[in-house]
ZAMAR-51411 format. One record per residue (C-alpha): x negated, y negated, z negated; residue in one letter; residue number from 1. Coordinates in steps of 0.001 Angstrom, whole numbers, plus 500000, padded with zeros to 6 digits. Example, Ala and Ser with C-alpha at 12.3 -4.5 7.8 and 13.67 -1.06 7.14 Angstrom:
<px: 487700&py: 504500&pz: 492200&aa: a&i: 1>
<px: 486330&py: 501060&pz: 492860&aa: s&i: 2>
This chain:
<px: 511099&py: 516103&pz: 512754&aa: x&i: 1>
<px: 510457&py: 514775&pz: 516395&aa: x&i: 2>
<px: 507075&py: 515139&pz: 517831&aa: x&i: 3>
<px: 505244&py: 511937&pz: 518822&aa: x&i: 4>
<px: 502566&py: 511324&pz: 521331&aa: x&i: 5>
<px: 499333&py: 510017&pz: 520158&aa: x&i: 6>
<px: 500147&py: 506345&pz: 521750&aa: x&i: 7>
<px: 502735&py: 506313&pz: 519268&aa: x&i: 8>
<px: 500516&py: 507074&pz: 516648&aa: x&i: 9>
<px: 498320&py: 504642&pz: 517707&aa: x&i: 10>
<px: 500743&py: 502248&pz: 517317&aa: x&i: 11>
<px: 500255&py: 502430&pz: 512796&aa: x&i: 12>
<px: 497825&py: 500660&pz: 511730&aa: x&i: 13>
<px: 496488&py: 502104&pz: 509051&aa: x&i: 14>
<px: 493979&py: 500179&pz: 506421&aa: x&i: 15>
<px: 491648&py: 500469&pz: 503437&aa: x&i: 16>
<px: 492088&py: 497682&pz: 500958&aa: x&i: 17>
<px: 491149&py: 497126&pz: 497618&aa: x&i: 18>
<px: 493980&py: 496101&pz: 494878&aa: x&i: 19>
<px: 492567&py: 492574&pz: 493735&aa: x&i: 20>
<px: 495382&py: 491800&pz: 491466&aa: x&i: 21>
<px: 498678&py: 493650&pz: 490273&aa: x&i: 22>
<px: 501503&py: 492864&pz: 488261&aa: x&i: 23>
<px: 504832&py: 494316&pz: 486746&aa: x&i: 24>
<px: 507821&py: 493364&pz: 489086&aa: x&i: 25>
<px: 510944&py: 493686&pz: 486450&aa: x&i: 26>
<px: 513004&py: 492003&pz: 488956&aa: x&i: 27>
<px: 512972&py: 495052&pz: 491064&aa: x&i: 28>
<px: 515792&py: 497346&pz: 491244&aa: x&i: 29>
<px: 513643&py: 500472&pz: 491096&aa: x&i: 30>
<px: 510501&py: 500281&pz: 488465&aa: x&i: 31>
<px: 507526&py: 498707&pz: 490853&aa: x&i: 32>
<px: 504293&py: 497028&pz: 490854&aa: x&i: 33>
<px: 503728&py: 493854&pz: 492815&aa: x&i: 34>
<px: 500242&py: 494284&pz: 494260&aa: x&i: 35>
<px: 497618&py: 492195&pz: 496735&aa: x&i: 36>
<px: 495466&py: 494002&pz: 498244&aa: x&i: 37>
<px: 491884&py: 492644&pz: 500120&aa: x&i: 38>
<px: 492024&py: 494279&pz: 503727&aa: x&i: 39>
<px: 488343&py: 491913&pz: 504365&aa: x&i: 40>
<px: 488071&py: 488966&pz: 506692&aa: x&i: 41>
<px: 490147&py: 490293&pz: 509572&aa: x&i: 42>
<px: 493330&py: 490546&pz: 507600&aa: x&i: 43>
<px: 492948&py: 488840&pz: 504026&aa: x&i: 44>
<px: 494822&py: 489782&pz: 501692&aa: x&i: 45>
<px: 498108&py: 490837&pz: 501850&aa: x&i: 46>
<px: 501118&py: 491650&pz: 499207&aa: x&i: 47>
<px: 503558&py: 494050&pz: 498836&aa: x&i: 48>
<px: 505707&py: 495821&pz: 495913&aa: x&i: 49>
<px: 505381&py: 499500&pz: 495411&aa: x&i: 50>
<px: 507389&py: 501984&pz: 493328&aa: x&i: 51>
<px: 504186&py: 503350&pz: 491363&aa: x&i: 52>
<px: 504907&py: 502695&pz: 487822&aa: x&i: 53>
<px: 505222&py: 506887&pz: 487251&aa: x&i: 54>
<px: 501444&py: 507246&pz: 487317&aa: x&i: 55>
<px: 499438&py: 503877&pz: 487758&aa: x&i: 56>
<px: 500105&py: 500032&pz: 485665&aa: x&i: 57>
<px: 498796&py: 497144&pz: 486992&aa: x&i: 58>
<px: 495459&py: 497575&pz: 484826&aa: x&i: 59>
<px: 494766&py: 500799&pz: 486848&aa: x&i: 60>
<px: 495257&py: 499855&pz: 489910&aa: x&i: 61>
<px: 492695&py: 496274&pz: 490276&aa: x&i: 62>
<px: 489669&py: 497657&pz: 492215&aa: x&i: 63>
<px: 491489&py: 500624&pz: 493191&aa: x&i: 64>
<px: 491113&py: 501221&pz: 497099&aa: x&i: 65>
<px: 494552&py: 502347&pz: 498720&aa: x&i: 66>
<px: 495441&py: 503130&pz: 502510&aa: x&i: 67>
<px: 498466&py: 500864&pz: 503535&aa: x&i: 68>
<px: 500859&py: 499600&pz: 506763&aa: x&i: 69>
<px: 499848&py: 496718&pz: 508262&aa: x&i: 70>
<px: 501937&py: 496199&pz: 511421&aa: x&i: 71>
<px: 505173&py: 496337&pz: 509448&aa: x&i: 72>
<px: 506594&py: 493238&pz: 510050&aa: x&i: 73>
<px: 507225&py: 491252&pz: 506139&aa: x&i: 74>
<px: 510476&py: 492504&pz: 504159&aa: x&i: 75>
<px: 512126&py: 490322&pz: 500940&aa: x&i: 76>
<px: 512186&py: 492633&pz: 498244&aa: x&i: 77>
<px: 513905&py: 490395&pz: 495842&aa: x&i: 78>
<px: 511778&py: 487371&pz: 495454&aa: x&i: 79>
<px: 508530&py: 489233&pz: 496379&aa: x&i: 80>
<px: 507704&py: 488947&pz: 500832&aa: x&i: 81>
<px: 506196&py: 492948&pz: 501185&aa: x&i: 82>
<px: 503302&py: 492392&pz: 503798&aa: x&i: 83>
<px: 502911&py: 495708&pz: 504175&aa: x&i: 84>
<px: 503438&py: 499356&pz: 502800&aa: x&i: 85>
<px: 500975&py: 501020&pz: 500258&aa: x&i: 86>
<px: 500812&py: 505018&pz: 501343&aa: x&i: 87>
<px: 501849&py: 507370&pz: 498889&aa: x&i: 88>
<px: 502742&py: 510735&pz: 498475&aa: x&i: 89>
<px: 506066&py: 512270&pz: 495795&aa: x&i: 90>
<px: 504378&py: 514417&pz: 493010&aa: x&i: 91>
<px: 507145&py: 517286&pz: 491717&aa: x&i: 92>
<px: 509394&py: 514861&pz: 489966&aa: x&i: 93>
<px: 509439&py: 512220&pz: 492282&aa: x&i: 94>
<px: 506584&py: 509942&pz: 490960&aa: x&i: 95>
<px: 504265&py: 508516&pz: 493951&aa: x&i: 96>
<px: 500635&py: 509165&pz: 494251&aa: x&i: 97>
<px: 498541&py: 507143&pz: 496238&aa: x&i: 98>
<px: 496468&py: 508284&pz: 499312&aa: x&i: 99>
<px: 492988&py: 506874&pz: 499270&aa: x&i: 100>
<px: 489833&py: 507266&pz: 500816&aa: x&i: 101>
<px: 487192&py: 509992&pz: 498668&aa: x&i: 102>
<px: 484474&py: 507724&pz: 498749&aa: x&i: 103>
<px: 484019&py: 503692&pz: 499135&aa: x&i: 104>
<px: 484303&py: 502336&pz: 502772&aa: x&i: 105>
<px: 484703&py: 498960&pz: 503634&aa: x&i: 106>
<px: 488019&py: 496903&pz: 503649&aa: x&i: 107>
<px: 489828&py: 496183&pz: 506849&aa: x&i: 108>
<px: 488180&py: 499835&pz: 507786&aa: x&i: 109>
<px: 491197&py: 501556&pz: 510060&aa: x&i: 110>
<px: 492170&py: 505241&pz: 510297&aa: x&i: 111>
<px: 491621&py: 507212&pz: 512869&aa: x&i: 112>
C-alpha cells in the first residue's frame, strides 16, 4: 500500500456518533442495516447503510457510539442516500466489527 503524508490524512474526517435509530435494509443486495447516527450540533445526524448484520441487529446498535466518514460525498445504495461510512473492521469469516471509542466522548468529537 502507498504511503501518504499526514495532509492527506488530514483530509478524513473522522467522527464519534451515536446510532439513534436502525433498521433492517432487505432491499440491499448484501445483508445491511440502515442506520442514523447523531454526530451533535455541528453535523446532525446523518444516514448511511452498513453491512453489519453478522454481529449487531438494529436493537443492538441504538445508543451504540461508532467512528464514521464524514467527508464522503452521499452514495444511493438502492433507495437509501449513505451520508457517510460507519468504520469497521473483517472478523475471520468476513463479518464486520465496529471501531468505537473505549469510553463515552461527545458526538461530533473528531480523531486525531
Amino acid at each position: 500500500m502507498a504511503e501518504i503524508t499526514i495532509d492527506d490524512f488530514l483530509k478524513v474526517d473522522i467522527r464519534v456518533g451515536t446510532v439513534t435509530r436502525a433498521e433492517p435494509f432487505p432491499e440491499a443486495r448484501k445483508p445491511a442495516i440502515k442506520l442514523w447516527v447523531d454526530f451533535g450540533p455541528e453535523l446532525g445526524e446523518k444516514k448511511c447503510s452498513a453491512q453489519l448484520t453478522a454481529h449487531y441487529t438494529p436493537d443492538t446498535l441504538v445508543g451504540r457510539q461508532v467512528m464514521a466518514v464524514v467527508n464522503f460525498p452521499p452514495r444511493q445504495i438502492g433507495p437509501v442516500m449513505s451520508e457517510i461510512l460507519v468504520l469497521g473492521v473483517s472478523d475471520p469469516e468476513g463479518g464486520i466489527v465496529l471501531l468505537a471509542p473505549d469510553q463515552r466522548v461527545e458526538n461530533g468529537e473528531r480523531m486525531h
